[in-house]
C-alpha positions as CSV (number, residue, x, y, z in Angstrom):
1,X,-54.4,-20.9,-31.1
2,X,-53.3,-21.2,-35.0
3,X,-54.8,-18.3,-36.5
4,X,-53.3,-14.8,-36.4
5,X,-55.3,-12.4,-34.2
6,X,-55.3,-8.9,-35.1
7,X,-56.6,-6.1,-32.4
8,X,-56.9,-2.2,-33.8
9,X,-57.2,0.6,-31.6
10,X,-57.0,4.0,-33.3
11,X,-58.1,5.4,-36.4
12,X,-59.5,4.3,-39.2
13,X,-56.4,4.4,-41.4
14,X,-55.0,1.8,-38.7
15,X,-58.1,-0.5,-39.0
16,X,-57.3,0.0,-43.1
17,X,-53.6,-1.2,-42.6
18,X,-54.7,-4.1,-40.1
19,X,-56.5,-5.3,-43.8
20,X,-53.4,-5.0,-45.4
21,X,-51.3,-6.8,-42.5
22,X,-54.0,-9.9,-42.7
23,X,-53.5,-10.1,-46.2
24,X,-49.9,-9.9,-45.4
25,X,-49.8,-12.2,-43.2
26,X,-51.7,-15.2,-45.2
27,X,-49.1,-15.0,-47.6
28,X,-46.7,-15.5,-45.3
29,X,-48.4,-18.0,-43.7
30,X,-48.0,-17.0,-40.3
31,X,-49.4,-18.7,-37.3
32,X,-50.3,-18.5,-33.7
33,X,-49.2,-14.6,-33.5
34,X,-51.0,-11.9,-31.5
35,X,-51.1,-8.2,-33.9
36,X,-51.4,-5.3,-31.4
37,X,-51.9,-2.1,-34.4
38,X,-51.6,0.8,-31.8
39,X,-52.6,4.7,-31.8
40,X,-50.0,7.1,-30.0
41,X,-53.0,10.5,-30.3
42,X,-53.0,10.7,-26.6
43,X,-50.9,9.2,-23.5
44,X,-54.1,7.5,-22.6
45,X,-54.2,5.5,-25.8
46,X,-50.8,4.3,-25.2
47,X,-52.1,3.0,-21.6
48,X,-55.0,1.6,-23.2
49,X,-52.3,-0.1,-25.6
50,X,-50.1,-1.8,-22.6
51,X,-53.0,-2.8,-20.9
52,X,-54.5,-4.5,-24.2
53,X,-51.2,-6.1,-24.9
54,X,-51.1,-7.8,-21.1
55,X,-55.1,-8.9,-21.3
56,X,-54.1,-10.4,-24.7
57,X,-50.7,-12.0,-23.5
58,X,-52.9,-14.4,-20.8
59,X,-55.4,-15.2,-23.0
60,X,-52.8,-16.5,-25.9
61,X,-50.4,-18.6,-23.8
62,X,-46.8,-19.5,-25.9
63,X,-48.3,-17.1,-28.9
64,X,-45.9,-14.5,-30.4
65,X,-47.1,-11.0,-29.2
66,X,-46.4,-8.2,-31.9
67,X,-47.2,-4.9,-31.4
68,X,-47.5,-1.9,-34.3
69,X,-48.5,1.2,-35.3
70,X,-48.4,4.8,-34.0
71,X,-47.6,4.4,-30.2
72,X,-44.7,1.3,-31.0
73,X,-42.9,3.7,-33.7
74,X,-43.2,6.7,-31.4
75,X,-42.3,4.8,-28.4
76,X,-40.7,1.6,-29.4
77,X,-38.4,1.2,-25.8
78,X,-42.0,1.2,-23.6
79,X,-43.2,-1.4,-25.9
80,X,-39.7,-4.0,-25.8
81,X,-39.5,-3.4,-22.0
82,X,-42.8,-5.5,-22.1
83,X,-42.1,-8.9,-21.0
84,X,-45.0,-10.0,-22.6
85,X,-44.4,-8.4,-26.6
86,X,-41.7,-10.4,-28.4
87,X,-41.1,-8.0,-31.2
88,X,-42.0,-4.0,-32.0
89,X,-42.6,-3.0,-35.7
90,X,-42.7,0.5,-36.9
91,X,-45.9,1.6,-39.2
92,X,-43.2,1.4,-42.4
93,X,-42.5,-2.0,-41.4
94,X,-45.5,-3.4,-41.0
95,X,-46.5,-3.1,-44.7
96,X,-44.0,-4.9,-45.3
97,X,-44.0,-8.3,-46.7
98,X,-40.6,-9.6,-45.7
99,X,-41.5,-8.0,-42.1
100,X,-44.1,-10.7,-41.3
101,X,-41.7,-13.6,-43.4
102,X,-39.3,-13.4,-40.6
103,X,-42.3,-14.3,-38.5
104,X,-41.6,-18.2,-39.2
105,X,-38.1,-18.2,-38.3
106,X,-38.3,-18.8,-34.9
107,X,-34.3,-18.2,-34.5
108,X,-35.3,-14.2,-35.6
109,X,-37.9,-13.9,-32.7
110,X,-35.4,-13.6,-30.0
111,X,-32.7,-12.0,-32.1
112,X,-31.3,-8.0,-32.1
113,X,-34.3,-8.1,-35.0
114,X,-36.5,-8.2,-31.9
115,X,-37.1,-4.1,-32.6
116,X,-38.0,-3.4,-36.0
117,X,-38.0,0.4,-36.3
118,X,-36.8,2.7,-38.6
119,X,-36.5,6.3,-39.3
120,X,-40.1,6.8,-40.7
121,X,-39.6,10.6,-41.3
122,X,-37.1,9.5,-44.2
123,X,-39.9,8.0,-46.3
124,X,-40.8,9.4,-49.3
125,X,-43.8,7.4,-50.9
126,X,-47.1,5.5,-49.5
127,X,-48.2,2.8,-51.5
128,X,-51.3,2.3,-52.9
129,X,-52.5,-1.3,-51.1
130,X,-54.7,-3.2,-52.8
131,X,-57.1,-4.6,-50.4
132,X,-61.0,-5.8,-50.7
133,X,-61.9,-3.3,-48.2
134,X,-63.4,-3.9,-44.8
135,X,-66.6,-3.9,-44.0
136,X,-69.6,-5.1,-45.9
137,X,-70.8,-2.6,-47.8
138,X,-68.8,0.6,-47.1
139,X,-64.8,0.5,-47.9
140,X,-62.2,2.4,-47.2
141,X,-59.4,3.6,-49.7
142,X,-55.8,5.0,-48.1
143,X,-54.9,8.5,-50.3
144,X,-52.7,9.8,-48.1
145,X,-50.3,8.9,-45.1
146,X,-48.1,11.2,-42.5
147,X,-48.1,15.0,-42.2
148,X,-45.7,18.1,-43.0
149,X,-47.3,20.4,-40.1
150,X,-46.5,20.5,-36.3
151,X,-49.5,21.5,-34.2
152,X,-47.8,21.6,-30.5
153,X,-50.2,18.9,-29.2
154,X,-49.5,16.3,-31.6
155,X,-47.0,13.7,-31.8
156,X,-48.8,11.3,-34.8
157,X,-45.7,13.4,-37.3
158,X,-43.4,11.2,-35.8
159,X,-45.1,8.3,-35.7
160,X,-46.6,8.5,-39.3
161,X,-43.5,10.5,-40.7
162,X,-44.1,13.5,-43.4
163,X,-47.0,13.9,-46.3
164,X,-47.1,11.2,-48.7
165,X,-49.7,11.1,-51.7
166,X,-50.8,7.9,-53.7
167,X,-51.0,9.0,-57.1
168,X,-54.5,9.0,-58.7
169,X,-54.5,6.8,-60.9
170,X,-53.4,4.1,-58.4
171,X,-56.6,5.2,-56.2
172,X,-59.4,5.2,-59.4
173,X,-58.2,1.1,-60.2
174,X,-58.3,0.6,-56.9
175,X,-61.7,2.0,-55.9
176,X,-62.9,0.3,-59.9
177,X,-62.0,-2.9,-58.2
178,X,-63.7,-2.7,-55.2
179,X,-67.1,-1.3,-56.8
180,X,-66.1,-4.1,-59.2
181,X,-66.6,-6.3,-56.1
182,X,-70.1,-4.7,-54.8
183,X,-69.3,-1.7,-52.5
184,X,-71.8,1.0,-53.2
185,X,-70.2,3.3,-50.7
186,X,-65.8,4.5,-50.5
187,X,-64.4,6.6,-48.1
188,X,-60.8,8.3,-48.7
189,X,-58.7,8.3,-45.9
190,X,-55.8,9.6,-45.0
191,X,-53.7,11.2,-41.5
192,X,-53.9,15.0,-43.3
193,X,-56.4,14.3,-46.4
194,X,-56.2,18.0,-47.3
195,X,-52.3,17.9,-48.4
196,X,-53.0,15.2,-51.1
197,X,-51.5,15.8,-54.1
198,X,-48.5,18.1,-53.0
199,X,-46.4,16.2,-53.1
200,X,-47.2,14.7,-56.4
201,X,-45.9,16.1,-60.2
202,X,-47.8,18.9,-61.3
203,X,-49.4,19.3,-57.2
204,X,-53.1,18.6,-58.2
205,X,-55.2,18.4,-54.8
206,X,-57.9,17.0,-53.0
207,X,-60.8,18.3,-54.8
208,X,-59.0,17.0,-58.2
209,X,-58.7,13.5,-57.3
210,X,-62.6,13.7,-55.9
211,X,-63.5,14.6,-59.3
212,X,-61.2,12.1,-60.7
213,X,-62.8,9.8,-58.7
214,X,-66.1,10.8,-60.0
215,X,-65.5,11.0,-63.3
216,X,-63.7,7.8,-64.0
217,X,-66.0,6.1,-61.7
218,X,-69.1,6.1,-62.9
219,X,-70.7,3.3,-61.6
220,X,-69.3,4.5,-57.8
221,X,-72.8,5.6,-56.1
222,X,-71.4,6.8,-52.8
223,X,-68.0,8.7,-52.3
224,X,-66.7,10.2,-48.6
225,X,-64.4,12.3,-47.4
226,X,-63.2,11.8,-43.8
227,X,-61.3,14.2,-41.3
228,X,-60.2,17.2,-43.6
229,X,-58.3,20.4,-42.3
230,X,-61.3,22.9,-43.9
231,X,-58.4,25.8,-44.1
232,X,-56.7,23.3,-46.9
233,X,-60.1,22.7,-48.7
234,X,-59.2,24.1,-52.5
235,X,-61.3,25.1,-55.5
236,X,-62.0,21.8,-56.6
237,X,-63.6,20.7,-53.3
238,X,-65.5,23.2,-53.0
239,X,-67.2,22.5,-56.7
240,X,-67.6,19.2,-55.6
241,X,-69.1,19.8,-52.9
242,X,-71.7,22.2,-54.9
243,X,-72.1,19.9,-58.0
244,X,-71.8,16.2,-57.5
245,X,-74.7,14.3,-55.9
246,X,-72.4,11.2,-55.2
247,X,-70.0,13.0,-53.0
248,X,-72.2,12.8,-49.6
249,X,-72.9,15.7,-47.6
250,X,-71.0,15.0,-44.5
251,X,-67.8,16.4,-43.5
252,X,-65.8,15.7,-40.3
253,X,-63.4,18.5,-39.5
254,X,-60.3,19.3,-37.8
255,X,-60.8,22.7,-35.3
256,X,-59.5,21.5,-32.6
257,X,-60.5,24.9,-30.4
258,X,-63.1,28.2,-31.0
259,X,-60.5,30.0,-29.2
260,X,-57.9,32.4,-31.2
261,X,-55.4,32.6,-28.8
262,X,-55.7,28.8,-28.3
263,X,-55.8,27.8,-32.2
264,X,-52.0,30.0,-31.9
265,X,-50.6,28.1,-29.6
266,X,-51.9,25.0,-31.0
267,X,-49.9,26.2,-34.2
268,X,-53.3,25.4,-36.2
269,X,-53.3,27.8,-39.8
270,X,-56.9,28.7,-38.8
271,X,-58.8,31.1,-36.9
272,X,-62.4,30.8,-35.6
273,X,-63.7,33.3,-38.1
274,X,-62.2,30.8,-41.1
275,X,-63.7,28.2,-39.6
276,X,-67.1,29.7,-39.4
277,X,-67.0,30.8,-42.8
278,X,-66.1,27.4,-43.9
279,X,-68.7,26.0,-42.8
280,X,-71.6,28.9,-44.1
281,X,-70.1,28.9,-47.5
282,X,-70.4,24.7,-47.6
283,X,-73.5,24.9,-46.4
284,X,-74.9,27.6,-49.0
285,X,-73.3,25.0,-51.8
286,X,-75.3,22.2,-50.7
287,X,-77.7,23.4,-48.1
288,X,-77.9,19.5,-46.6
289,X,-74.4,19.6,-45.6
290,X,-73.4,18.2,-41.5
291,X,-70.4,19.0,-39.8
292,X,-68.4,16.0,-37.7
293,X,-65.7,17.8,-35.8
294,X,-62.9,17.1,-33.4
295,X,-62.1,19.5,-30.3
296,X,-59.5,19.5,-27.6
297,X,-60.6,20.4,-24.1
298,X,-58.4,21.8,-21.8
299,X,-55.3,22.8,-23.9
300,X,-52.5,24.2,-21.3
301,X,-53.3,27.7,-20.8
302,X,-57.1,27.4,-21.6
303,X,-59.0,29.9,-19.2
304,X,-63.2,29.4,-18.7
305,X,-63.6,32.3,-21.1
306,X,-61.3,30.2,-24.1
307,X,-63.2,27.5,-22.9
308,X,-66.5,29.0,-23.9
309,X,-65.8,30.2,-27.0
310,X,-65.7,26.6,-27.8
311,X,-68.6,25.8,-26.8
312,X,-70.1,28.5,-28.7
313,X,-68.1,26.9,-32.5
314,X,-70.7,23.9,-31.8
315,X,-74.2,27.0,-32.6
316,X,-71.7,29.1,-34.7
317,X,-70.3,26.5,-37.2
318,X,-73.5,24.7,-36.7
319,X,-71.7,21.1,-36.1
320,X,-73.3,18.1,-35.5
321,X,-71.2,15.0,-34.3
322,X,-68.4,16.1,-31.9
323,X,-65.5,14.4,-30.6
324,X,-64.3,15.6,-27.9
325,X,-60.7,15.5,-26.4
326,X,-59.9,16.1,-23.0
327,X,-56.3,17.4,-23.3
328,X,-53.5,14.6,-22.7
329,X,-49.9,15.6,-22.7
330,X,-47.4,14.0,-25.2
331,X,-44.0,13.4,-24.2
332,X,-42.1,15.0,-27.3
333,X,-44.4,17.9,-28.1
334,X,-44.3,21.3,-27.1
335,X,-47.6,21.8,-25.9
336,X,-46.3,19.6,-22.5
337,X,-44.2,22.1,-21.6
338,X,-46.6,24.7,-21.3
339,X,-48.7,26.0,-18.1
340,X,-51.1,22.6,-17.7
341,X,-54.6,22.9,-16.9
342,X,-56.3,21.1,-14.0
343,X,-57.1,17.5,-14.7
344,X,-60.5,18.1,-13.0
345,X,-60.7,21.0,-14.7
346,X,-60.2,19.4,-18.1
347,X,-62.6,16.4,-16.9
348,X,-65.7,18.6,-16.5
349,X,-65.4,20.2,-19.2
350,X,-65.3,18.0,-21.7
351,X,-68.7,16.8,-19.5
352,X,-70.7,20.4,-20.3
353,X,-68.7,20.2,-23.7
354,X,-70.2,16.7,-24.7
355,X,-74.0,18.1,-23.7
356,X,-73.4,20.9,-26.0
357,X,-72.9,18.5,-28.7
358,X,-75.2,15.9,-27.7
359,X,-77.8,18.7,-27.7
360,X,-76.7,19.5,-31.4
361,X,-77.1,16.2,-32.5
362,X,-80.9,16.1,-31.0
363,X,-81.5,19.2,-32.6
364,X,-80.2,17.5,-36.1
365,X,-82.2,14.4,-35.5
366,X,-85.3,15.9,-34.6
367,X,-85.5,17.7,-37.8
368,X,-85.0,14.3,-40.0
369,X,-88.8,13.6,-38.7
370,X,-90.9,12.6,-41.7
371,X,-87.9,13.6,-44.5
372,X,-87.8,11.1,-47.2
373,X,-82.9,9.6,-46.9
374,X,-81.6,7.1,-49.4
375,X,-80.0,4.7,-46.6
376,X,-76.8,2.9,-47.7
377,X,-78.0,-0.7,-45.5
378,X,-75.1,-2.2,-43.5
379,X,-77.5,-5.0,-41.7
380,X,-80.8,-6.0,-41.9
381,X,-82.4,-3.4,-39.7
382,X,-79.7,-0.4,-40.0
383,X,-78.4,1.9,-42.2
384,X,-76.7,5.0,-42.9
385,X,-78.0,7.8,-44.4
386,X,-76.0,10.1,-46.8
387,X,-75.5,12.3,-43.6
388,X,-74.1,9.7,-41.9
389,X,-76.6,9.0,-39.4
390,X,-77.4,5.5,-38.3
391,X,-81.2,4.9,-39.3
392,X,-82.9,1.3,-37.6
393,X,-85.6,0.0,-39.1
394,X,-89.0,-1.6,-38.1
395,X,-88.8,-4.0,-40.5
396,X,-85.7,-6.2,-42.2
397,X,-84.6,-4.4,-45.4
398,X,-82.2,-6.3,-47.9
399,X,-78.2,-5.8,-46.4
400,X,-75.4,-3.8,-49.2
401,X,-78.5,-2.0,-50.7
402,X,-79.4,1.9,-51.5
403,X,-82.9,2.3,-49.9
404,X,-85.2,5.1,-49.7
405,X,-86.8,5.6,-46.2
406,X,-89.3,7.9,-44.7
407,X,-87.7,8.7,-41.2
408,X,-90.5,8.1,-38.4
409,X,-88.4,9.3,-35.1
410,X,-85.9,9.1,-33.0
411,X,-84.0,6.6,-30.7
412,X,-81.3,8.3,-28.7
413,X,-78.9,8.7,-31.4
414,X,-80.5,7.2,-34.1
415,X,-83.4,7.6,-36.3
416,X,-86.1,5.1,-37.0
417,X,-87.6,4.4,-40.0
């Protein structure tokens, strides 16, 4: 093996910064090194992580094992007690051009360097990385990094330290380039998307950079949104979301719970009602809105009754792609030291909780029957509509193009055309 291999688990503002590191690392010139980019959301992401790392260790004999992201600058010590990882690098670090430099010293590899981790809740800026994006046809633009709030379940504050904005301007040359290069389609990413801006001069937000976006942009056909906290959305979003065409009706949020009492001891700013009424008001400013959103099973002190209630967000907010998340304790939060549910509890259910939202998404798909999308094509026989659902087609349409498509049915979780 010459060739760095690079292995993402996580997010998608990890597979972003795995872009970055390759680009990194071909200046550099590094060779025959193993990139583990890690996610720290739930203890069993960190198994997945160590068992990942070992797989990868005996298929690359003699090649230098480095592991990053989330769960290595949470957790750095589980990761260097690893016979088979030769050096830990914190998420700062490993955007870092002089990180991977050191790489071809081979006197550094065994050195006190060996853990590369700093204090990532003393950074103050997130850089605007220039990359071709990944992906195709669709690419994805990092706005925002780390978060200023505390929820009791989760540890990614410490691993991604506190809110950091890249200023707009950086973001509009850099999305310019890439439709420059062909993308019809960016997404803005970020860890708390909603906070953009604050901690920028004058505090614009996120609805003032979409229409920044959109304004300076004008050749820019497709622009998304991903995971937003819908307490946060401002003003500006909201106009967006009632006025521009090229801003795509499909928004992923973060509830977390349908529960009150549950969103409290979560430490979430929301209630179920505001998240209800988030939802309605979207949908009455552009009536072809979907919902993506992400809920934890089993919090510690969830009884059947909390349970329900969210069960019931999935018909009241009217969502349509869930992820669900059984509840997984995080060393370093507070929500661990709180009364645990039952594992087989939790287990089953997320089960009844992932028919509630499969049956949603039917419901959704069902109704796309014989409705004229304009599918963003992302291979010769699928696509994407503006929605975000994956359309296959009978026949092989041309790839990186807008098409229009009359939607014939339904196969499992996709739509046919």
């Amino acid at each position: 093996m010459t060739a760095p291999i690079f292995v993402t688990l996580g997010c998608r503002l990890n597979a972003y910064e795995t872009e970055v590191m390759k680009e990194l690392f071909t200046i550099a010139e590094v060779k025959n090194a193993v990139v583990v980019n890690t996610c720290a959301v739930t203890a069993e992401a960190v198994r997945k992580a160590k068992q990942e790392i070992r797989r990868l260790s005996r298929e690359n004999s003699g090649a230098t094992i480095v592991v990053t992201g989330c769960a290595a600058q949470t957790e750095p010590e589980t990761f260097a007690a690893m016979p088979e990882v030769t050096k830990v690098i914190g998420n700062i670090e490993k955007m870092q051009a002089t990180t991977w430099q050191s790489l071809k010293a081979p006197d550094l590899i065994g050195s006190t360097e060996r853990v590369q981790v700093d204090d990532i809740m003393s950074v103050r800026e997130t850089a605007g990385h220039l990359i071709d994006g990944f992906g195709r046809h669709r690419a994805y633009v990092q706005v925002q990094n780390g978060c200023d709030h505390r929820c009791t379940f989760c540890i990614i504050p410490f691993g991604r330290g506190n809110s950091r904005s890249v200023p707009a301007g950086v973001v509009v040359e850099q999305i310019k380039r890439l439709v420059n290069k062909g993308f019809l389609e960016v997404v803005l990413t970020g860890v708390d998307l909603t906070s953009w801006g604050l901690d920028l001069p004058a505090k614009p937000r996120l609805g003032d950079l979409v229409m920044r976006i959109l304004r300076l942009v004008p050749d820019l056909q497709r622009l998304r949104i991903s995971s937003i906290d819908s307490i946060e959305a401002d003003e500006a979003l909201m106009a967006a979301i009632a006025n521009e065409p090229r801003l795509m009706p499909h928004l992923h949020l973060s509830l977390q719970a349908g529960d009150d009492m549950i969103l409290k001891r979560m430490k979430r700013r929301h209630l179920r009602d505001d998240a209800i009424r988030f939802c309605e008001d979207a949908r009455k400013l552009r009536p072809d809105m979907v919902f993506g959103a992400d809920i934890i099973v089993g919090f510690p002190t969830e009884t059947e009754e909390m349970f329900i209630q969210s069960v019931k967000l999935v018909e009241d907010c009217g969502l349509t792609f869930l992820h669900v998340f059984p509840f997984s304790p995080r060393k370093g939060t507070p929500a661990v030291r709180m009364p645990q549910v039952r594992g087989s509890v939790v287990k089953e259910r997320a089960a009844r909780l992932r028919v509630a939202g499969d049956a949603a998404l039917a419901l959704h798909l069902a109704a796309q029957a014989g409705v004229r999308h304009r599918v963003l094509t992302e291979g010769p026989c699928m696509g994407r509509t503006e929605q975000f659902t994956e359309v296959v087609f009978a026949e092989d349409q041309p790839e990186g193009q807008i098409v229009e498509a009359v939607i014939s049915g339904v196969d499992g979780y996709k739509l046919t055309a």
